[in-house]
Structures are given as structure tokens and as C-alpha cells.
N, C-alpha and C positions, 0 to 999 in steps of 0.2 A: 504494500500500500504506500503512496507515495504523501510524504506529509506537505501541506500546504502551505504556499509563500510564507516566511514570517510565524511559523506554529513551530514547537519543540516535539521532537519524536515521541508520543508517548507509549511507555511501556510498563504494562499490568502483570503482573504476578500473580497465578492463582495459590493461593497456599489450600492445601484436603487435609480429610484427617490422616496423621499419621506421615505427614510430610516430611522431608529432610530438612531440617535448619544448615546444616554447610551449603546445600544448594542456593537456598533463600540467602543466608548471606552474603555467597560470590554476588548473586542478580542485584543485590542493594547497593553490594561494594561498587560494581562495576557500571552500573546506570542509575542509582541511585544517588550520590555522593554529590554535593555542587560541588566544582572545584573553579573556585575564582583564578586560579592562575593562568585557566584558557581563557579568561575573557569571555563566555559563552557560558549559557546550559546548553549542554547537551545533550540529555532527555528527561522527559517527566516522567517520573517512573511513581507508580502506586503499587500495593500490595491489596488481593479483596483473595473475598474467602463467600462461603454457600453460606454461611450463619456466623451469628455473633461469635462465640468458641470455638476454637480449631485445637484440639487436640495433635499436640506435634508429637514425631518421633521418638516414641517410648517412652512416650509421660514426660519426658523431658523439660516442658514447660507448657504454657496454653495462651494462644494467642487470641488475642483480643481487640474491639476497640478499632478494626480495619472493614475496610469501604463492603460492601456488600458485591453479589456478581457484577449488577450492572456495569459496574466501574472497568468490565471486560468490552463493554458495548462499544464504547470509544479509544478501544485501544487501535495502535500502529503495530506494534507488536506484542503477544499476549504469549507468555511463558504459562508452560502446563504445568499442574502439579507432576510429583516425584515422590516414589518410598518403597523402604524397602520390601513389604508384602507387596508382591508383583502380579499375582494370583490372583487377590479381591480386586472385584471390578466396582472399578468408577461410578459417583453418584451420576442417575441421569441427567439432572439441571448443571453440573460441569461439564461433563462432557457435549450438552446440548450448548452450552457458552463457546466451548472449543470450536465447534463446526459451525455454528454462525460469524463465529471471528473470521474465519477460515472464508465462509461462503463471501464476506463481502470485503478478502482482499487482507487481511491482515497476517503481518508476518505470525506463525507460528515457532517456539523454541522448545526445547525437549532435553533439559538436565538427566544423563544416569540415567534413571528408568520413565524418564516423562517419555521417553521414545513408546514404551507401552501403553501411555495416558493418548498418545496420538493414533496412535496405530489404535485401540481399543473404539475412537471416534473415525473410527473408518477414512482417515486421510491419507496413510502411506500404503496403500496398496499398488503396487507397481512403484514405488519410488525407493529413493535408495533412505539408507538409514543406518545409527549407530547405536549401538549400547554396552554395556558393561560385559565384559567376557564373561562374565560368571552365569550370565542369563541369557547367554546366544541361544543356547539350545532350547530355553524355557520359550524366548522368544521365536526362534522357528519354527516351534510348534504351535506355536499359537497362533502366527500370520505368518502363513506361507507366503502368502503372495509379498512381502516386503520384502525386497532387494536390500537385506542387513549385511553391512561391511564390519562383522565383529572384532576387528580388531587393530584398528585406527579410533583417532581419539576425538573426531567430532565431522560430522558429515554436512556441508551446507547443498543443501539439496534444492535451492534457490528460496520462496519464499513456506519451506521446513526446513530448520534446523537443528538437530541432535546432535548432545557429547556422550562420552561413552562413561565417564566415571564421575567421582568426584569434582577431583581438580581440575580434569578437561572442562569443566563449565567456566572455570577461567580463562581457558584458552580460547573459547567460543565466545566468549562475551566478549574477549579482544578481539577478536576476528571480526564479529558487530559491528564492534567501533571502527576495525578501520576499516569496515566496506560502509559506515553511512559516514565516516567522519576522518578520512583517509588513514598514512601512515604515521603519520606525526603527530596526530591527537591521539591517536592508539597506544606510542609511545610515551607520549607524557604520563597516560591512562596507568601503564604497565610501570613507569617509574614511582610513579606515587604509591600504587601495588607491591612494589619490590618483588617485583613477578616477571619472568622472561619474557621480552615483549612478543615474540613468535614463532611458536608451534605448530608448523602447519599443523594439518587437521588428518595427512594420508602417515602422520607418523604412529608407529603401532604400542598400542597401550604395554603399559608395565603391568607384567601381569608374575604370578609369585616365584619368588626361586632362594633357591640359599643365600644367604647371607657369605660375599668370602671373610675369610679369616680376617684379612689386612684391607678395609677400605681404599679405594682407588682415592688415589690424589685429584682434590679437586681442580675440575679444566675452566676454572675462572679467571683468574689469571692468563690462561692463554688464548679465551675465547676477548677477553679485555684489549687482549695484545692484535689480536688477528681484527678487531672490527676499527681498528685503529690504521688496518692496512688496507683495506678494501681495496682501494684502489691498484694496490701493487699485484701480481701474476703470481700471487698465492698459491699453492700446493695442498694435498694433504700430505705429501712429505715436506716441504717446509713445515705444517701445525704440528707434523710428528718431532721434526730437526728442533724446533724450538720448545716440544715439549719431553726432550730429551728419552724417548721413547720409541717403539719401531712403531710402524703405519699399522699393523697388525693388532699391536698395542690400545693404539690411540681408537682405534677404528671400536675396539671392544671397548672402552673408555665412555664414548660418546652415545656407544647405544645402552651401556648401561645408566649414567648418569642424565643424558635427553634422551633416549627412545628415538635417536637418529643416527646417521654418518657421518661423518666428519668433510665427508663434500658437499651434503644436502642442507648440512648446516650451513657450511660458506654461501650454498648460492643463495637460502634463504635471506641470509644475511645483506648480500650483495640486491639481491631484488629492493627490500623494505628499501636499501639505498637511495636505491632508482627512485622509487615511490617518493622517497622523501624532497630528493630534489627536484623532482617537477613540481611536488608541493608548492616548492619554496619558488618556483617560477622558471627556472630552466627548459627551454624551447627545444636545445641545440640535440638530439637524440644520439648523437658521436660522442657530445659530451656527456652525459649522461649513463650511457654508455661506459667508457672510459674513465671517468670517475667512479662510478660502483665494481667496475673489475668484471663486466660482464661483456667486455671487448669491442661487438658490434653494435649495431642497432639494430641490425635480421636479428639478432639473440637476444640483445634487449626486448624487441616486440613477444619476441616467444615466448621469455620467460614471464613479462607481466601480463600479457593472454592466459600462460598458463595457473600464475597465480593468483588473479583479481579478476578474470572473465574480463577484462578491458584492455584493448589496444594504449597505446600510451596518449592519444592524442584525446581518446575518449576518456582517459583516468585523468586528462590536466581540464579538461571540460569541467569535470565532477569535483576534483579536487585542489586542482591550479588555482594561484591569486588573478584577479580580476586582469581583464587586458591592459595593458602596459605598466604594470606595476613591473618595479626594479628587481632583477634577478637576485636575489642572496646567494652571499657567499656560502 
């Protein structure tokens, strides 16, 4: 749904009974929060519930004192409830909120197990979708028809969105932000978080294993060192050479501690780059280019197609400062 001239995105939060409180708190964290240092709000965000009392997650506390459904009627984007009994089905006046959000155009989102609260309102049939490893199989039998990606950590399926676990609802909520509000509000977003600013979404969940003896040395420091290089013909045997480690090493490093590579990292890295400098007004696509370490502008184009659904000219459209404002350095 696209929000109108001069209006702030808004986005509702259903809390049911029996909800996640870590979930509810990333969505408050991450859209809820004013943060005057952008100069902007950035969305209005509410929390509503089916009745006055909500019963949260295992007695835990009880929520009270929040807007009723209606307050789903006018949302821009409407977050499903989550919890962990995956089993018991949905009150029908929420799930009847869900699919009229849905009929007339409003983003839906799906924390953990809200991928079931959607799929349960008959909206991911035929579409793709994420959720927790531990419930793949709970969930394939329950909706065959949903194209489930079990085990990546949050699926944007255009206007449905699913993360697969906990934490991944932070990674989704940055992902939010920077496709309504580009790379560099998403950024600020994730520093005030003190949360990695970007996870794609095809990287695969952490899912249990032993513990080793001796903790790996944290790759802060070198991942510090390497976005400080972007621009330079990087390697992952350079990230190896400077993390005094073989490639082998580091390669096993990065997928235990991010749930990635150590080249998917770089190019992620080098993408958001990209992103940031046309932000900031950059036209020139060589430089651009060349500045993030991503060489041409054929592979520039490719890579932010492949990471943002938008060519570059259409991401400084959306994202760019006004026409003729001065380039930043």
C-alpha cells in the first residue's frame, strides 16, 4: 500500500493471546522508537489486541490498556500475531483483520511463527515463505501449498513478509526500513540498535550444534578493518592475510559467527555502499561503482537488481536527494 503525500507509514501490531514479547519488542524497537537525530518520523506505529487483556507468553505479564482491532483498519503495514503453541488456531475476528488488511492492499509481516498466523488466513498459498527450523515440518504439513524456504532467515515475498526466528525479526525490520526509507536511515536504524546493519535474508538460520571447546576469535575487528576498504580489490585471502588465518579458517569463522561467507559478506557490504552513495547524490554509476569495490557499472546494476528489486536509476528516484542538490562527499 503506498502511503500518501505528506502521511507517516503506519504500522499496527496485533498482539493474541499467548504472544511473544521478544517479537513485540524488536517491532517497537525498530518502528516504534522516535529518533530525532533523523530529523523525520518514520512510522507510526501502534500496538491493538481483540480485547482489553492479552495474556502474553506464559503468564509472563498481561497486556493492557492498547487500541482495540480497529486500529488494524488503517494500517500501511499490519504485523501478525506470533507464539509459540503453533497448533491452536487463530481467533476468527484476527484472522478476519488479517485478510481484510491484506484485501485492501496493506503490507503484511510475519515474526517466527506469524508465518502460520498468515498462512492459517489463507494468504501464502502459492507464495514463498519463512519460519523457524524447528517447525518446517509442523508447517509443511499443515500448508502444503506454501513455497516454505526453511532455512534462511527472513523471506520478502513482496507485499508478505516472514522471518524465521527470533532475532531474524530484527533483520526484517531493517530490511523494512531500508526498502521504505533507503540504506542510510536503515543504518542509522541498526547503529542506535547496536545490531549488524545487514543480513540479507537468503543467509541460513543458526540452527543447534556443539559448542567448541575454545571460542573463535571475534571477526570484529576485521570486518571494522575491511568496510574501511571497500573501495580497495579486496580478497577473501586478503580478510584471511589480515586475519592471520587460512581462507579455510576464516570461511568456517564467518559462517559460524554471521551465518554467511566471507565473500557474500564483502559484497553485501560493498552493495549497502552503493546504496549509500547515490543516497547521498552520486549520479556518476563508474563512480559509484569504483568507490564500493564492485568494479563496473554492468555489476553494479546487477548487484543492486539483485539486492533491492531496483535498477540504480530507479533506487536514486526513490531514494536520491532532490534534483540538483550537491553530491557528498
Amino acid at each position: 500500500m503506498a502511503t500518501p503525500p505528506g502521511a507517516v507509514h503506519r504500522v499496527v501490531l496485533v498482539v493474541d493471546e499467548n504472544s511473544n514479547p521478544f517479537e513485540m519488542s524488536c517491532a517497537i524497537e525498530v518502528f516504534g522508537l522516535r529518533r530525532p537525530e533523523l530529523g523525520r518520523e518514520l512510522y507510526d506505529f501502534r500496538l491493538c489486541a481483540a480485547g482489553p487483556r492479552t495474556r502474553m507468553r506464559d503468564g509472563f505479564f498481561t497486556l493492557t490498556d492498547v487500541a482495540g482491532l480497529e486500529a488494524a483498519e488503517d494500517a500501511d503495514t499490519l504485523i501478525v500475531p506470533n507464539r509459540p503453541d503453533t497448533d491452536a488456531p487463530r481467533s476468527r475476528e484476527v484472522l478476519d483483520a488479517i485478510r481484510r488488511a491484506h484485501a485492501r492492499g496493506a503490507r503484511l509481516i510475519g515474526f517466527c511463527s506469524g508465518a502460520f498466523t498468515i498462512a492459517e488466513a489463507g494468504l501464502l498459498d502459492g507464495r514463498r515463505a519463512a519460519c523457524h527450523w524447528m517447525w518446517a515440518e509442523s508447517f509443511r504439513a499443515r500448508f502444503p501449498g506454501v513455497l516454505l524456504e526453511p532455512d534462511v532467515l527472513f523471506v520478502d515475498d513482496g507485499d508478505i513478509l516472514t522471518a524465521s526466528g527470533s532475532a531474524s525479526a530484527l533483520d526484517l525490520g531493517l530490511h523494512v526500513v531500508r526498502r521504505d526509507h533507503g540504506a542510510e536511515i536503515a543504518n542509522a536504524v541498526s547503529r542506535r540498535l547496536v545490531f549488524a546493519a545487514h543480513r540479507d535474508g537468503g543467509q541460513r538460520q543458526f540452527v543447534e550444534r556443539p559448542l567448541p571447546d575454545v571460542p573463535d576469535e571475534s571477526l570484529a575487528p576485521l570486518l571494522a578493518w575491511a568496510q574501511e576498504r571497500l573501495g580497495e580489490p579486496l580478497t577473501v585471502a586478503d580478510l584471511a592475510a589480515r586475519a592471520a588465518v587460512s581462507p579455510a579458517t576464516l570461511h568456517r569463522r564467518f559462517r559460524a559467527q554471521l551465518g554467511t561467507t566471507p565473500l557474500a559478506w564483502l559484497t553485501g557490504e560493498r552493495v549497502a555502499l552503493a546504496c549509500r552513495l547515490i543516497e547521498r547524490g552520486e549520479e556518476r554509476l563508474d563512480v559509484v561503482a569504483d568507490r564500493s569495490g564492485l568494479g563496473t557499472a554492468a555489476n553494479l546494476r546487477a548487484r543492486l537488481r539483485h539486492a533491492t528489486g531496483l535498477s540504480p536509476s530507479a533506487y536514486r528516484r526513490r531514494f536520491g536527494p532532490p534534483a540538483g542538490e550537491a553530491v557528498m562527499a
